[in-house]
C-alpha positions in Angstrom: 0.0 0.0 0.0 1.0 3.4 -0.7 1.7 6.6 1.8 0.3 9.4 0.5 2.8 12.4 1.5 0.9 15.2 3.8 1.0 18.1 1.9 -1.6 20.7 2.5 -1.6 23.5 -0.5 -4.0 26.7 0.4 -6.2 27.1 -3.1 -4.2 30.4 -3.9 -0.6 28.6 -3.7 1.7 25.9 -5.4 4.6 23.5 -5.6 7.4 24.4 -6.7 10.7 22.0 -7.1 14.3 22.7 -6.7 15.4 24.0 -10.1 12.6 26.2 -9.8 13.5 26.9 -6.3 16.8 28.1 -7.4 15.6 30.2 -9.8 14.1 32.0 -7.5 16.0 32.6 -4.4 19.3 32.3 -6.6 21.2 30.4 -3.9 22.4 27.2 -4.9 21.1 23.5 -2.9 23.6 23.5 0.2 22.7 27.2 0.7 19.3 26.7 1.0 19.6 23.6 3.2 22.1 25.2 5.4 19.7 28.2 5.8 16.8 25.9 6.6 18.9 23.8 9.4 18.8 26.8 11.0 15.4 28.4 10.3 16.5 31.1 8.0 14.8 29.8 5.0 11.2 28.1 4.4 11.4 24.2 5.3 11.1 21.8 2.6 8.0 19.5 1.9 8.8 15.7 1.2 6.8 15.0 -1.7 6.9 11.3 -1.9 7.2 8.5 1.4 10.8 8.0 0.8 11.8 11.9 0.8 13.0 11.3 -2.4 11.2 14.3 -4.1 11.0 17.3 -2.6 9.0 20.5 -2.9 8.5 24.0 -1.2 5.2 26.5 -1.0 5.6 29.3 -3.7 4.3 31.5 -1.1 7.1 30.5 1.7 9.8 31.6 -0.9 8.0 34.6 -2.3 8.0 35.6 1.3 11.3 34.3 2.1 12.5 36.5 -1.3 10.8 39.6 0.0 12.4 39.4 3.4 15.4 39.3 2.1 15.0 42.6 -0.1 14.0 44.5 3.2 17.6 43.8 4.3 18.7 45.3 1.5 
């Protein structure tokens, strides 16, 4: 039997996967999982039982993104 991973996506959001994820933020992979090890960057979703696929809330990183421009 299949797991079914627990992702909850409010109507007015979506997935968005890691080359997109770079796009975006323009940090590379081990940047962004640094940052999230220590809560400076929105946690990633495990899109699939085994964790294999992973996926993060276009809303976290647009709010992530516009954080970050404050500092600037």
């Amino acid at each position: 039997m299949t797991r079914e991973a627990d992702i909850t996506i409010p109507a007015h959001d979506r997935l968005v996967r890691e080359k997109e994820r770079q796009l975006l933020t323009s940090i590379s992979r081990s940047q962004a999982w640094k940052l999230e090890q220590v809560g400076l960057f929105p946690k990633r979703r495990k899109l699939s039982p085994r964790g294999n696929t992973v996926v993060w809330l276009l809303s976290e990183l647009n709010e992530w993104i516009a954080s970050r421009e404050q500092v600037k």
